[in-house]
C-alpha positions as CSV (number, residue, x, y, z in Angstrom):
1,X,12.4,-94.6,-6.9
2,X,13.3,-94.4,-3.4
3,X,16.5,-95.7,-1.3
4,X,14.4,-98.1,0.7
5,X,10.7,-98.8,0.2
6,X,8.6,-101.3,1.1
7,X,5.3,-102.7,0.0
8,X,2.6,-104.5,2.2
9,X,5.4,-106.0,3.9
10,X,4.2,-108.7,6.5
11,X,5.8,-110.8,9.2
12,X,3.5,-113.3,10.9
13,X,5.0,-115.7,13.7
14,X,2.0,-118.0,14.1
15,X,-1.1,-116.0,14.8
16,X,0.9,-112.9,16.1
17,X,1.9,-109.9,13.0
18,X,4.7,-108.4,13.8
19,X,4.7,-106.4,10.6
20,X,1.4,-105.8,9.1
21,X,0.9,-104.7,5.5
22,X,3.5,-102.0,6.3
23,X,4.7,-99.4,3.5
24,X,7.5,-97.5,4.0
25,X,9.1,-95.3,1.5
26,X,13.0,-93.5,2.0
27,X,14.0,-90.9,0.5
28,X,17.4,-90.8,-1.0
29,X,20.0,-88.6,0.6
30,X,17.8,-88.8,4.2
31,X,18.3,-89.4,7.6
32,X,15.5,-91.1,8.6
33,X,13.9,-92.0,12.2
34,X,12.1,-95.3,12.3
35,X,10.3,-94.5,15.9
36,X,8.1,-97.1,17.7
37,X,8.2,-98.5,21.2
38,X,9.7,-101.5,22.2
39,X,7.8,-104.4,19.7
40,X,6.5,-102.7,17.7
41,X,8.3,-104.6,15.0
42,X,11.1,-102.3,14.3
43,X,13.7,-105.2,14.1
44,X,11.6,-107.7,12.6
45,X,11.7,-104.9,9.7
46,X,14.9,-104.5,9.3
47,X,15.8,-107.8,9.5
48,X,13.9,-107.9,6.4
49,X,15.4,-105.4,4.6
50,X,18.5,-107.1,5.2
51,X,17.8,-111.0,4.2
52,X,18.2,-112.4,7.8
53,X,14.3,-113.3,7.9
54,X,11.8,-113.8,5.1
55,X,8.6,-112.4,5.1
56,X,5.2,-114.1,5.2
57,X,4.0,-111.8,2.3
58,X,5.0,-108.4,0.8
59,X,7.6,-106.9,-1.0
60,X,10.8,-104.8,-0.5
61,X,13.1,-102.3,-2.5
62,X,16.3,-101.4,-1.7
63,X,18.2,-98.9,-4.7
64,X,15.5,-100.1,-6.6
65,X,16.1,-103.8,-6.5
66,X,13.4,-106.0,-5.6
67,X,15.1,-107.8,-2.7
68,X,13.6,-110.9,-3.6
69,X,15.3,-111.6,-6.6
70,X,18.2,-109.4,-5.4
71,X,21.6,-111.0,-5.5
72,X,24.5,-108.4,-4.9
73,X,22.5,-105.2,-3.0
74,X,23.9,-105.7,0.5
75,X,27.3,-104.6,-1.5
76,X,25.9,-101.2,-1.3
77,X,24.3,-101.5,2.3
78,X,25.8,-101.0,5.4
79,X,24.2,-102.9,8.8
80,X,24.9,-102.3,12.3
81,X,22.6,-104.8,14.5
82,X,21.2,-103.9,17.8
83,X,23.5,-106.4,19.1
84,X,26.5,-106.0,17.3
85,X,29.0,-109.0,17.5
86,X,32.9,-108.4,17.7
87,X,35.8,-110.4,17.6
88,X,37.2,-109.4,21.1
89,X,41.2,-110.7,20.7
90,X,41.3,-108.4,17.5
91,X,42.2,-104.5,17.3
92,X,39.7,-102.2,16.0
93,X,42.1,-101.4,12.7
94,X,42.1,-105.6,12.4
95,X,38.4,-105.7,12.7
96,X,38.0,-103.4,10.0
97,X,40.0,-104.7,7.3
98,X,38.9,-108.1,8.2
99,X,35.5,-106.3,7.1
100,X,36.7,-104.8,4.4
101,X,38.2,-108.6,3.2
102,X,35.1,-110.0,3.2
103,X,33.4,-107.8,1.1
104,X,36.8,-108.3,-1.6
105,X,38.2,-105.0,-1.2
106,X,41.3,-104.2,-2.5
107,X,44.4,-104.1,0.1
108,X,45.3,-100.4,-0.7
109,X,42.0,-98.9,-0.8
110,X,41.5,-100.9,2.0
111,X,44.1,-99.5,4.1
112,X,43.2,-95.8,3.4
113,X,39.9,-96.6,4.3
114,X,40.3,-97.9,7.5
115,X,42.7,-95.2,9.0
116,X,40.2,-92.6,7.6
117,X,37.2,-94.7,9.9
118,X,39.6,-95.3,13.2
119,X,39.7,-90.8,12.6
120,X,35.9,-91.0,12.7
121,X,35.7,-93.5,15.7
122,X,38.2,-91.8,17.1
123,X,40.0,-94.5,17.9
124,X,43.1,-93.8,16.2
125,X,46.0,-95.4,17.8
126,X,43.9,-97.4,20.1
127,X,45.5,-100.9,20.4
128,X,42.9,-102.2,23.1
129,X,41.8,-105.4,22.3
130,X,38.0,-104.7,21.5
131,X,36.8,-107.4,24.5
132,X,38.6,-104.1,26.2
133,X,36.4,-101.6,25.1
134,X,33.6,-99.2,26.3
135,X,30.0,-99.9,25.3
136,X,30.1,-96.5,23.8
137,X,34.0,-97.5,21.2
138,X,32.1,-100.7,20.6
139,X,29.3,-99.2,19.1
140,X,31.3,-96.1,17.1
141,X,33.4,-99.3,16.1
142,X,30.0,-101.0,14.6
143,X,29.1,-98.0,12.7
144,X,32.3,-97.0,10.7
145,X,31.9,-101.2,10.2
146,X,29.1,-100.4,8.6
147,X,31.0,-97.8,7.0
148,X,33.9,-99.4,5.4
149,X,33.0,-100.0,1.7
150,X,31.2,-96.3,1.4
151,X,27.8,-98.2,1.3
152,X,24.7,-95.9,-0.6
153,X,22.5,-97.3,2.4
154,X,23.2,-97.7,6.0
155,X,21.2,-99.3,7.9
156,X,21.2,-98.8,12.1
157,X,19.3,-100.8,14.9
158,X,19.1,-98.7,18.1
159,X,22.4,-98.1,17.9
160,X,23.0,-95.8,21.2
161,X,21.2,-98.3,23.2
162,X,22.2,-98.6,26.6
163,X,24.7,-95.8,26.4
164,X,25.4,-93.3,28.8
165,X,24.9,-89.5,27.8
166,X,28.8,-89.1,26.6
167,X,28.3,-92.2,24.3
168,X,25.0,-90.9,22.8
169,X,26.4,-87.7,22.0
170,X,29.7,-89.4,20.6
171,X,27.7,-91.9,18.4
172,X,24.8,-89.1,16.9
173,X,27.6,-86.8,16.0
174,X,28.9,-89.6,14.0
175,X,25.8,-90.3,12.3
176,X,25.0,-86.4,11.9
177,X,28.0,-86.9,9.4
178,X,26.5,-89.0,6.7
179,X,23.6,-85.9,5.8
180,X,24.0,-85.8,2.2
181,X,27.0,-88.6,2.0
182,X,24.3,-91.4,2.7
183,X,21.2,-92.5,2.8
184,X,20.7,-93.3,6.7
185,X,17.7,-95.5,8.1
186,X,18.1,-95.1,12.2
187,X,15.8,-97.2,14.4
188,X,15.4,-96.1,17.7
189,X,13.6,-95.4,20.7
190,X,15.0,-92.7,21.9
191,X,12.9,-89.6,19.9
192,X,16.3,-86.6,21.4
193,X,18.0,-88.4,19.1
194,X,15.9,-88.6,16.4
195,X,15.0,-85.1,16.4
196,X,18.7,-83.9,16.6
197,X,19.3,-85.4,13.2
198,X,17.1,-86.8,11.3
199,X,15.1,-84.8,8.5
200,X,12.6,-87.4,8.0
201,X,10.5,-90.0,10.6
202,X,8.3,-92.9,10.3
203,X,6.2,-94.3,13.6
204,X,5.6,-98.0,14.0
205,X,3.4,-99.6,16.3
206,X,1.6,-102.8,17.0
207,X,3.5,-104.0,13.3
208,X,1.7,-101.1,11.8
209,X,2.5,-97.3,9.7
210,X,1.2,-95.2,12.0
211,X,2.4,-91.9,9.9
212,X,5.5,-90.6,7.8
213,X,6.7,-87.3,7.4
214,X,9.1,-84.5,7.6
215,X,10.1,-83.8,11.4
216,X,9.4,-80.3,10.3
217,X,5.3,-81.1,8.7
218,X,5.0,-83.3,11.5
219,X,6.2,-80.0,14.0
220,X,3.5,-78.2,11.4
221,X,0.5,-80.7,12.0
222,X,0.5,-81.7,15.2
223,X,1.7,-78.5,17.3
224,X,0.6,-78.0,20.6
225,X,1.5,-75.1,23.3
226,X,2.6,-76.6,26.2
227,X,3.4,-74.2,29.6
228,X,6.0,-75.9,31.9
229,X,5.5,-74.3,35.9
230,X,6.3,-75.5,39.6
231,X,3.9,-74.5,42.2
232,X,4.4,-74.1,45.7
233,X,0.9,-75.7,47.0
234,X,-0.7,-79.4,46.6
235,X,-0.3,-79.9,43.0
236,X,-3.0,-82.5,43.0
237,X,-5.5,-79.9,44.3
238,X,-4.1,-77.3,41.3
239,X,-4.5,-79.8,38.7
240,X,-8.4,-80.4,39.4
241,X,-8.7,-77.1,39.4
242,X,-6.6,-76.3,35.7
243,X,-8.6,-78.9,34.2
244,X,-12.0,-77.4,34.5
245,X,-10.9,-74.7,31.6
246,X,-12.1,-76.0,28.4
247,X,-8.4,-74.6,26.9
248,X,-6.2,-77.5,28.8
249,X,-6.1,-80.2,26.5
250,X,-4.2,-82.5,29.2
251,X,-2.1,-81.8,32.3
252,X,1.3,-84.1,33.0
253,X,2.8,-84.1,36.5
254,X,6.8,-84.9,35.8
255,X,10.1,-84.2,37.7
256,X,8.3,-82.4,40.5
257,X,6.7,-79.9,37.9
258,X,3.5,-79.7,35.6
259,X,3.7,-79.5,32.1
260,X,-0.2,-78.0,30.4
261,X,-1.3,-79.0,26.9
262,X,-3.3,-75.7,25.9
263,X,-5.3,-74.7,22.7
264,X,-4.9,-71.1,23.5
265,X,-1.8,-69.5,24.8
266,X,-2.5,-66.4,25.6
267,X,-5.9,-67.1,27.8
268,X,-3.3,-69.8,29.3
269,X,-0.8,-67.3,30.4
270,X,-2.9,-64.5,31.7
271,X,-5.0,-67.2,34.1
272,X,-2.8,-69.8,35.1
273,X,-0.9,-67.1,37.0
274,X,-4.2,-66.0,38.4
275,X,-5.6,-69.3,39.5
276,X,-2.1,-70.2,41.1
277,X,-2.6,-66.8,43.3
278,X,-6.1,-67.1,43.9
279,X,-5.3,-70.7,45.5
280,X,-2.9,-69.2,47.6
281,X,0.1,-71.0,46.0
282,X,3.4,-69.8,44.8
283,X,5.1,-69.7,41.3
284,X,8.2,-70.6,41.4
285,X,8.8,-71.3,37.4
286,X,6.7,-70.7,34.8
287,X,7.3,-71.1,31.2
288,X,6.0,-71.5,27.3
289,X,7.7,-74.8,25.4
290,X,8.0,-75.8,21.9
291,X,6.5,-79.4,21.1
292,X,8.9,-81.7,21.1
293,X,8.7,-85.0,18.8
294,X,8.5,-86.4,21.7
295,X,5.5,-85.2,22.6
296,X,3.9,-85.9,18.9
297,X,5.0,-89.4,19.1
298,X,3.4,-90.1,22.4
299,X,0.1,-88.5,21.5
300,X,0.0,-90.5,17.9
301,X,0.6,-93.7,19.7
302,X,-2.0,-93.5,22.4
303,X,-4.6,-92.4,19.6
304,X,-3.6,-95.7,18.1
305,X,-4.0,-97.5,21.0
306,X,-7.4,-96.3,21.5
């Protein structure tokens, strides 16, 4: 049995699948990444999971229960929305036992509860009105939401969308918390934060499983030596040249530099230098990069375009 799993799930709107016979099995205890670009049915998914659409055919698990005939799961899942909606004339410590109410807690758990979430928002003593606050305290505010009846599942859609750095880092150290407390699936496009802290990924596109695995097997599979250099020279001329060796896999021009996909390292560092000097160019940086999931996810969803 796994946290969440899924089984041939399938969303149709009219002709158009946006989930198609997907599987998707959660381990307990993981932070997972759900990765895919934007539409690839990431949403649509999770909507599922969570009751607010039906699907056209399929079936889903959450703790076990089959949510089709399930009746009181979402009691041990939390849900933070891509949108989240607030109540802007309350507080944050109103919000949450308002949250807390609904879901019957009692009024002395309840208030333990929510001064220990305003310490992991870090929003303890704020009395700001929430229409008041940052993008970033309304999203820390949606998680421990999600938070306040110590849910076995949580559930979270892009949830450092649109933030700036400061927010992203504030809202991933938050989630880095739940490792071995919860069961986390985290949506997002944004594969820096996936890789910080998640254990576990599964790539979507087009509606469809494109792989799941470890972060680590994936690493394992699908590594590639990559060698990051600026040249002083026409880079268009140096990249015609680089990609006559039969060890360059591919050649990206980004942020004024080139990045080099190669298949063998060591030939690539002894001639690179070489060809750089034989054109009569300079080196001004030159060095050997790990492959990033980034990287991975971007290669596996071109092959599945093609």
């Amino acid at each position: 049995m796994y946290a969440i799993e899924t089984k041939g799930l399938t969303k149709s709107f009219g002709p158009v699948k946006a989930v198609d016979n997907f599987d998707l099995r959660v381990p307990f205890g993981s932070i997972f990444g759900f990765l895919g670009p934007n539409g690839a049915g990431k949403t649509t998914t999770l909507k599922m999971l969570m009751g607010f659409t039906t699907p056209t055919s399929g079936e889903s698990f959450i703790l076990g229960e089959n949510l089709t005939n399930a009746g009181d799961y979402k009691k041990n899942v939390g849900y933070l929305p891509d949108v989240p909606a607030f109540y802007n004339w309350m507080r944050a410590d109103e919000y949450l036992t308002f949250s807390g109410e609904l879901l019957g807690m009692e009024r002395s758990v309840l208030k333990t509860k929510v001064g220990e979430l305003l310490e992991v928002a870090g929003l303890v003593n704020v009395k700001t009105r929430i229409g008041g606050f940052s993008r970033g305290m309304k999203q820390r505010l949606g998680i421990v939401q999600a938070l306040i009846n110590d849910p076995k599942v949580v559930i979270l859609d892009e949830p450092t969308s649109a933030l700036d750095p400061i927010g992203r880092k504030e809202v991933m150290d938050m989630i880095s918390h739940f490792a071995g407390r919860s069961t986390v699936l985290l949506s997002t496009h944004i594969l820096a934060d996936v890789e910080r802290v998640c254990d576990t990924v599964a790539i979507i596109d087009k509606g469809k499983l494109i792989i799941e695995k470890p972060i680590k097997s994936l690493k394992e599979e699908y590594i590639q030596q990559v060698i990051s250099l600026e040249i002083l020279g026409d880079k268009d001329d140096f990249v015609q040249k680089i990609k006559t060796f039969k060890w360059v896999e591919e050649v990206q021009i980004e942020n004024g530099g080139l990045r080099i996909l190669v298949t063998h390292l060591e030939t690539a560092q002894h001639t690179i230098p070489k060809v750089v000097a034989e054109m009569g160019f300079g080196l001004k940086t030159f060095q050997v990069k790990e492959t990033t999931l980034e990287d991975i996810f971007v290669r596996l969803v071109k092959a599945n375009e093609d």
